[in-house]
N, C-alpha and C positions, 0 to 999 in steps of 0.2 A: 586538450581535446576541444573542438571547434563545440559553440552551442547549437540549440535545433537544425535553427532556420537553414543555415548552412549545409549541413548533412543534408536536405530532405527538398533542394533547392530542383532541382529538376522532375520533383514529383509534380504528377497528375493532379491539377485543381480543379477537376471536370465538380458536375452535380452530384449531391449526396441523394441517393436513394438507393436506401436499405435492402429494398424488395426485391431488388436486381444484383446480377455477379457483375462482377469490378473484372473487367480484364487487361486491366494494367496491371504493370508489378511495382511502380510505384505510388500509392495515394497521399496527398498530402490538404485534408479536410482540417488545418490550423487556423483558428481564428472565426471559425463558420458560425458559433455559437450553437453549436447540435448540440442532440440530447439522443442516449441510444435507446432503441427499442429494448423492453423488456423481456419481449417472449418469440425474439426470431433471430436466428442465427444467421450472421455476417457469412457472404459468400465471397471466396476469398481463394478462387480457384490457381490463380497468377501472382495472387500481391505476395512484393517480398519484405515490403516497406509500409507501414500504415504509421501517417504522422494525423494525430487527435490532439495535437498544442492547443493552449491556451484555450478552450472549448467550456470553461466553467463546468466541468463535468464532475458529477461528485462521485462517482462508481463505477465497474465496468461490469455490465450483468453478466454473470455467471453462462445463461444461453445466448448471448453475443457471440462468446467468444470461444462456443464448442468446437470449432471445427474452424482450425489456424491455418491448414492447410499447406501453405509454402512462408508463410509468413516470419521472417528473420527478425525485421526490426517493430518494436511498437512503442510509439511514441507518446507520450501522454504529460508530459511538463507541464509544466501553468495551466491546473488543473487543480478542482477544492478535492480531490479523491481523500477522503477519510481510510480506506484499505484500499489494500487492491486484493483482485480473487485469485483465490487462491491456486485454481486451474490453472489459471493466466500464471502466475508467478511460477510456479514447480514445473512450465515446458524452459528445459533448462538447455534447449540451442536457442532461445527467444532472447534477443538482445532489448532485454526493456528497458525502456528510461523515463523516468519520472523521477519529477522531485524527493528533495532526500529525507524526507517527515515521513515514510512509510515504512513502517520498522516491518509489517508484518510481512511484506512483498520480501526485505532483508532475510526472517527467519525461515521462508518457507523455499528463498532459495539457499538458505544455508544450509537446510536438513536435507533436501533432496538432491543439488547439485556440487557438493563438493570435490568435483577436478574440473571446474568451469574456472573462466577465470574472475578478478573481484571484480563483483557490481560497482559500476560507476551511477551517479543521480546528481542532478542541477542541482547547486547550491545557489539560490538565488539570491541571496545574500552578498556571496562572494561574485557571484554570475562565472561561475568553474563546476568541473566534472570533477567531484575527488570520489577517490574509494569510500564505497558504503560502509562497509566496517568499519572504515576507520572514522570517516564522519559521526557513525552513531556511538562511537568508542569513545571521542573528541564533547559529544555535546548533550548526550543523557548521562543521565546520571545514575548507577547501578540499581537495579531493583530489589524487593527484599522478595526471599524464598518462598513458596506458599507456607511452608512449616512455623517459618518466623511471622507471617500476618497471622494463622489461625493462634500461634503462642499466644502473640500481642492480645488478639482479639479474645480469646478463652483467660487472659490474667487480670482485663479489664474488666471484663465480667464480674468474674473471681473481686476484683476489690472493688468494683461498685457493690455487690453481693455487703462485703466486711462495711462499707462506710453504710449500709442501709441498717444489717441486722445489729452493727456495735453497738449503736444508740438505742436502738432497738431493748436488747438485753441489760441496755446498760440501766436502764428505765425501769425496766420489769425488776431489775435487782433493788434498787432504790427504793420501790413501792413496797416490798418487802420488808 
């Protein structure tokens, strides 16, 4: 699969401003160094393309991105995004791509769209598109159950408990 740039090569690098609808159907705002608005919704009446590459953006707010409107591809690669939201991730004709460190963007399309096909994400490592599953399948490492942390955490207790009161008792016995 080609990276970004290539894909998003004939988009619109007009001006960013928010406050206005975009009537192109492709935007390609890579490299601009934006930051999005908190509390105003992207007008996005035409676009079918939205490239945000490389933009150091660390989130995508939640009232950005109410209202997607025609919106197919959204691009967000070479990006510090810690999550992605979760509105954004569950519109599951939404061809998203981002880097492939975003397990939660993976799980929330995994619960809501399963007859999509598999998520692709940059591996910038490799600099290739592989499947999501399979890269998170390939480079985490299994997680343990909640049942198994609260065991753990209820037996540690439990024998910090025994190492405080043994001595404890074992003292009071002695003094006797």
């Amino acid at each position: 699969m080609q990276g970004p740039r290539n894909i998003h090569a004939p988009c619109s690098r007009g001006t960013v401003d928010w406050t206005k609808e975009f009537l192109d159907t492709c935007l390609n705002f890579s490299n601009k160094g934006l930051s999005l608005p908190q509390n105003q919704s992207l007008w996005l009446s035409r676009v079918s393309v939205l490239d945000l590459c490389a933009n150091t953006l660390h989130e995508l707010p939640p009232v950005f991105f109410e209202n997607l409107g025609t919106l197919k591809i959204l691009d967000v690669t070479g990006n510090l995004l810690d999550c992605m939201n979760e509105t954004v991730a569950a519109c599951c004709d939404l061809n998203l791509k981002s880097n492939c460190r975003l397990e939660v963007w993976h799980q929330v399309r995994r619960d809501n769209c399963s007859d999509q096909l598999p998520l692709q994400c940059l591996d910038v490592a490799m600099v290739a598109w592989p499947n999501l599953s399979a890269f998170l399948e390939a480079t985490c490492a299994p997680s343990l159950a909640l049942s198994t942390v609260r065991g753990l955490a209820v037996g540690g207790c439990l024998l910090l408990w025994l190492a405080i009161a043994g001595p404890v008792l074992a003292w009071r016995l002695q003094r006797r």
